[in-house]
N, C-alpha and C positions, 0 to 999 in steps of 0.2 A: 394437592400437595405440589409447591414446587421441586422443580431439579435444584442443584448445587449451581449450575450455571446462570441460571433465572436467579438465584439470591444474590450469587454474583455482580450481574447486570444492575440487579437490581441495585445494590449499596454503588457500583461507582455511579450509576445515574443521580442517583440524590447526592452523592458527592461533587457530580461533576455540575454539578445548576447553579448558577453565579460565576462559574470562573471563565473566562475568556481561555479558548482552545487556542491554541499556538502550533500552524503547521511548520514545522522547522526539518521533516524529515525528509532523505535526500536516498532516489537511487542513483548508484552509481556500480560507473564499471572498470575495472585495472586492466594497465593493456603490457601484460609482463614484459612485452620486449622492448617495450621505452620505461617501465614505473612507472608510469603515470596515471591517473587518476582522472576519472570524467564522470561530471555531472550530468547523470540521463533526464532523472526527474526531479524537481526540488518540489518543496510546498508540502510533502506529505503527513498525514497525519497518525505520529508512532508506527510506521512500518515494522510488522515483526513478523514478515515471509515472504520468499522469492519463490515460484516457479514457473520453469519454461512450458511452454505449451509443447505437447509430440512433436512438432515438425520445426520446433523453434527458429517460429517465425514471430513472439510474442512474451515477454514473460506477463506473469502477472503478481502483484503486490496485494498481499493482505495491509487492510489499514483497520484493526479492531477496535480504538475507539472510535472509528467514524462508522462502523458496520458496512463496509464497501472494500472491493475489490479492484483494484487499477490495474488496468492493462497498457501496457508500454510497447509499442507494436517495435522490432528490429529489422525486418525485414518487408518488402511491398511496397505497395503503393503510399500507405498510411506510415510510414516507416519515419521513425521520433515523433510520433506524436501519441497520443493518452486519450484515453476513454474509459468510462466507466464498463467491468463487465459484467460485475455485483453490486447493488445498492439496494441494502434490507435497511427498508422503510422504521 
């Protein structure tokens, strides 16, 4: 028997077969004491969650319909640049 989540998956997968994905979604960061607005990452696909890692040095972004998690490094060596730190196959 499936979960509710597996039926889920299931219906937007047969939904989502033929259409062309479109990454359009953007993190970004506000820097309150100018307003201003800065694009960290562009390209993503429907982001819908931000969190920091403990020591934030890193946030990371849920991307659900691609089943992957982005990591946005803020601080180090790697610092602006992205890698994946989940990718279910």
């Amino acid at each position: 028997m499936s979960t509710l989540m597996e039926e889920f998956l299931g219906i937007w997968a047969r939904r989502a077969r033929g259409r062309r994905t479109i990454n359009t979604g953007q993190l970004r960061a506000w820097h309150p004491d100018s307003g201003k607005v800065e694009v960290l990452v562009d390209g993503l696909l429907i982001p819908d969650g931000v969190k920091s890692s403990a020591h934030e040095d890193f946030v990371a972004v849920n991307e659900f319909p691609a089943f992957r998690v982005t990591r946005y490094w803020l601080r180090g060596p790697k610092a602006g640049t992205t890698d994946r730190l989940i990718k279910i196959p």
